[in-house]
C-alpha positions as CSV (number, residue, x, y, z in Angstrom):
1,X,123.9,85.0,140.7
2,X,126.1,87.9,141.5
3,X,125.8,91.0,139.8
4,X,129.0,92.6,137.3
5,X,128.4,96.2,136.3
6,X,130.2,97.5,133.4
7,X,130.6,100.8,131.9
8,X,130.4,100.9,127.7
9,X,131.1,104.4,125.8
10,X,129.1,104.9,122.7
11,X,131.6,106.1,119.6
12,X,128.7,105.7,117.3
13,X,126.1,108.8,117.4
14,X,123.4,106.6,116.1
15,X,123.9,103.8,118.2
16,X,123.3,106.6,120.9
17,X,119.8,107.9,119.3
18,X,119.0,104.6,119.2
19,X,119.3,103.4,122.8
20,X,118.1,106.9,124.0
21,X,114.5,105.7,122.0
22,X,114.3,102.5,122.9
23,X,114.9,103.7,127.2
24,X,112.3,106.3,126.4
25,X,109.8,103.8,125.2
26,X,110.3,102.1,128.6
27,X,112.9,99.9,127.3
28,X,115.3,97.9,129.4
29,X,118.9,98.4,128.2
30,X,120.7,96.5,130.7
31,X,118.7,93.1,129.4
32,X,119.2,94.1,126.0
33,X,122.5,94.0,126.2
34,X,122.4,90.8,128.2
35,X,120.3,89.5,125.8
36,X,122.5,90.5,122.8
37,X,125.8,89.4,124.8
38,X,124.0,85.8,125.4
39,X,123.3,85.5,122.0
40,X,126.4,86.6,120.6
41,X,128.5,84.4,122.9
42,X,125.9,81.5,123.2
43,X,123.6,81.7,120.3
44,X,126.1,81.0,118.0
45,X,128.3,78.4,118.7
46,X,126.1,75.9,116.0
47,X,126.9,78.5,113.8
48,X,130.5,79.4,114.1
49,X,131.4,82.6,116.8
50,X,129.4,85.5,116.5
51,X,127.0,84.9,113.8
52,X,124.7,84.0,116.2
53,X,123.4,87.6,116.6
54,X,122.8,88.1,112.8
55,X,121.4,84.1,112.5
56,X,118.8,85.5,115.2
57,X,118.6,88.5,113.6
58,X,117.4,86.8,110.4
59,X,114.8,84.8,111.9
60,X,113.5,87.2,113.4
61,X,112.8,89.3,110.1
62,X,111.4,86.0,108.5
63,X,109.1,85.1,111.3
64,X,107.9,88.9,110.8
65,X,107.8,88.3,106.9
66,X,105.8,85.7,108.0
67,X,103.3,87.0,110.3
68,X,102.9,89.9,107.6
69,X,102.2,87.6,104.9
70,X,99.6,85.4,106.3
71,X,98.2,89.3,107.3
72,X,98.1,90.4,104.1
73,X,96.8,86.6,102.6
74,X,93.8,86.7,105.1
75,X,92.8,90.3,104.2
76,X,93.2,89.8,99.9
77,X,90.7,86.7,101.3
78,X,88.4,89.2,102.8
79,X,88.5,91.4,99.3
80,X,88.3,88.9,97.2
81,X,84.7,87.8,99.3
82,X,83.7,91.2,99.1
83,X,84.5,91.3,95.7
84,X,82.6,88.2,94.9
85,X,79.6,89.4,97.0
86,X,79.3,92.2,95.0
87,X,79.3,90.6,91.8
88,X,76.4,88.5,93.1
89,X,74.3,91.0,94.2
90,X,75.1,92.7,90.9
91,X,74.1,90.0,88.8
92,X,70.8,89.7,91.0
93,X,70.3,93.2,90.5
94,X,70.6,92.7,87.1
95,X,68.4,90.0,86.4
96,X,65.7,91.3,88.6
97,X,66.4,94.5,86.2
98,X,65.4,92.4,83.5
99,X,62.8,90.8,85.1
100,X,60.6,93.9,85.6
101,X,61.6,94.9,82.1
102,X,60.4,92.3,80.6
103,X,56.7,92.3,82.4
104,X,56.9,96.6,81.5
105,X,57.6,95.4,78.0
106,X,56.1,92.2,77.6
107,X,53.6,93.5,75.3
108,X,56.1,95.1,72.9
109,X,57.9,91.7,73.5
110,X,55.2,89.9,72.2
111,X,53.9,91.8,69.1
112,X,57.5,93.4,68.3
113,X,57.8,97.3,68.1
114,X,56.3,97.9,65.1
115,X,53.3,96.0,65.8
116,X,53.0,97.9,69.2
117,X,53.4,101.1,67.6
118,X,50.5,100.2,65.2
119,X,47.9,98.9,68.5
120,X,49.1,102.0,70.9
121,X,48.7,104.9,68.2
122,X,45.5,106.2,69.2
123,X,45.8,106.3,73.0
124,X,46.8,110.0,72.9
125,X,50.3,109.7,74.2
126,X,53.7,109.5,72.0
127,X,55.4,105.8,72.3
128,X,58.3,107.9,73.4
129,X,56.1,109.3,76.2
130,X,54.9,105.8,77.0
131,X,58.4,103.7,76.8
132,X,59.9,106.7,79.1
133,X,56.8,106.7,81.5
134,X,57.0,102.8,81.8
135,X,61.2,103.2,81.9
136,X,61.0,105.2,84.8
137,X,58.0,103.1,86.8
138,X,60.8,99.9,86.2
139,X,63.4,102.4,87.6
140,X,61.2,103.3,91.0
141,X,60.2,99.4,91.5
142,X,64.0,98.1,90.8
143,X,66.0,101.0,92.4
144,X,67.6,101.5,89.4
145,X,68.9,104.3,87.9
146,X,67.0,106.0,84.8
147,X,69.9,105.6,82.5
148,X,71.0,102.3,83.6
149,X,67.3,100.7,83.0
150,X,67.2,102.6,79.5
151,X,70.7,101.5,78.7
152,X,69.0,97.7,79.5
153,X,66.1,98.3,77.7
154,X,68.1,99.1,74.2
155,X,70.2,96.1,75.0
156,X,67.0,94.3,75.1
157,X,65.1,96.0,72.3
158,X,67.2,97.8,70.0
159,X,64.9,99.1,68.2
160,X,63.6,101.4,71.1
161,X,66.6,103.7,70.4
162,X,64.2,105.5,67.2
163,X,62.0,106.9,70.7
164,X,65.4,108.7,72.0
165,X,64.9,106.8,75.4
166,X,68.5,108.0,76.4
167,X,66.6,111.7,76.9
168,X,64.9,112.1,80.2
């Protein structure tokens, strides 16, 4: 194949900026235009003349849409995994959180509050000393927070609240 050198003078400045960036990023100008040229004279005779260029031009951008869409689908999987990991281990927390409350508490749980309150009133501690000694033990064993196991206490036994449990 013999070799035809022609000489092209830019009118458009950014036409200019643009080839200067692509040479400078090691790209090959004299196949881009060959390419372009190819497809402009070649690429587009199913299509009608020139509209070959913009036919490729648009399929390219769609393959990209593509490629980014199946990107983005496969990392909203990835969150949505995480997501539902964490809700898992959140709802085992939670139920070993009421687990250990209920064997802190099963005595109140099995005579009631008041009752408890009448069978632990001479042991020389408050119940509000007690219920915050035993909150915080469930807290250490459960890694819990004090607040959050207090907060699952009262939703458990309302009637805790009268011992101001919220306090530390």
């Amino acid at each position: 194949m013999s070799r035809v050198i022609f000489t092209a003078s830019l009118t458009d400045p950014t036409v200019a900026v643009h080839l200067e960036s692509f040479k400078s990023s090691g790209g090959n100008i004299s196949g881009l235009v060959q390419n372009l040229l190819k497809t402009y004279f070649e690429g587009g005779r199913e299509l009608g003349g020139g509209s070959g260029i913009r036919y490729k031009l648009i399929e390219e951008r769609l393959n990209s849409l593509v490629h980014e869409a199946d990107t983005l689908r496969a990392e909203l999987e990835r969150y949505k995994r995480h997501v539902t990991e964490e809700e898992t281990k959140r709802g085992e927390d939670t139920e070993a959180l009421r687990v250990a409350l209920e064997k802190m508490f099963d005595d109140v749980l099995a005579m009631g509050v008041r009752s408890w309150l009448r069978e632990n009133r001479f042991t020389g501690q408050t119940p509000a000393m007690v219920v915050r000694k035993r909150i915080n033990i469930v807290a250490q064993k459960t890694g819990s927070s004090y607040p959050e196991v207090a907060a699952a206490l009262l939703a458990m036994l309302p009637e805790m609240q009268q011992f101001n449990i919220n306090e530390v």
